[in-house]
N, C-alpha and C positions, 0 to 999 in steps of 0.2 A: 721358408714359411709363406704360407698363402698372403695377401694383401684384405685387410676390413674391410667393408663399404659400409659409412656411415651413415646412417639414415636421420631424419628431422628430430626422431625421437630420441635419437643416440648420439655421446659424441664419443667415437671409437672405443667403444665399451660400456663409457660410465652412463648414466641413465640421470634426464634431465628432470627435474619437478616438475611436475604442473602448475601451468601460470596461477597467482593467487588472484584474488578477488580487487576491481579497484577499490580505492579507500574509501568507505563508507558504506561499503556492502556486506551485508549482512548474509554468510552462508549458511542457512538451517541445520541442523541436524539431519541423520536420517530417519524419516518420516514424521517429520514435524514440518506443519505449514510455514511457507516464509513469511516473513513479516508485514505488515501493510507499506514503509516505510523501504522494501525493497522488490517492490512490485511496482511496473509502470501505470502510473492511471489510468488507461484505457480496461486495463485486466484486472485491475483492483476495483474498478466499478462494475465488472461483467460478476466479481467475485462476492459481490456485494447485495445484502437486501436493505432497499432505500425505502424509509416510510415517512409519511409528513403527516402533521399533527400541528394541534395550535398551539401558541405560545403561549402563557402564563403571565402574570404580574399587569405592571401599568402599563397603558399604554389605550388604551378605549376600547371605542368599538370596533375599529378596525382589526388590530392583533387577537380580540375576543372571538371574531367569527373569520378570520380567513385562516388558514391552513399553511403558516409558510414555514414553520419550523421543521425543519429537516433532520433525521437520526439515518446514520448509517450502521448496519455493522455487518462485519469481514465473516462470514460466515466459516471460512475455515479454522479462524483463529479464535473467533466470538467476542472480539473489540469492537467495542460500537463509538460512534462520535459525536453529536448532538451540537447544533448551533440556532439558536432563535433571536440573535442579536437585530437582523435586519428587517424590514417589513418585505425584503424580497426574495422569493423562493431560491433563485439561482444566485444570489448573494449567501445567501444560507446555507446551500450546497456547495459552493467551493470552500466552504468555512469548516463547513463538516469534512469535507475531505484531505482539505490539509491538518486538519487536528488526528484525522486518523491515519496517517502518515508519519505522527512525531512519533 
């Protein structure tokens, strides 16, 4: 009888799985977007429309007229994430984006 030669994807016949996902990652379906939570930030903000708007409630005149509250949302999925705790825009923004992440 002839000799096999096994290849990466084979071991002398039987047929290996494909590797799973590490733990915490999330595999979508097919044809459903992935999740914001398993996209890396740089592409989760490319995939994203960011809009800033004012804050609400107490706080004077400052929060009343400047612009720092920040709303994201994931356009492929349509989660959006909202943060206006801080008086500062780029405070605000990584606060929205780790919230659209959980």
């Amino acid at each position: 009888p002839a000799s096999r030669l096994c290849g990466p994807a084979r071991l002398c016949g039987s047929v290996v799985p494909p590797p799973l996902a590490p733990a915490g990652v999330m595999i979508p379906a097919i044809g459903e977007p992935p999740h914001p939570a398993g996209v890396d930030p740089e592409a989760l903000l490319r995939s994203c429309e960011v809009s800033h708007t004012r804050g609400s409630g107490p706080g004077g005149q400052h929060r009343n007229k400047v612009s720092t509250a920040v709303v994201l949302k994931h356009t492929p999925t349509g989660i959006s994430a909202s943060a206006s705790e801080s008086r500062s825009q780029q405070q605000n923004h990584r606060a929205a984006l780790r919230r659209l992440r959980l």
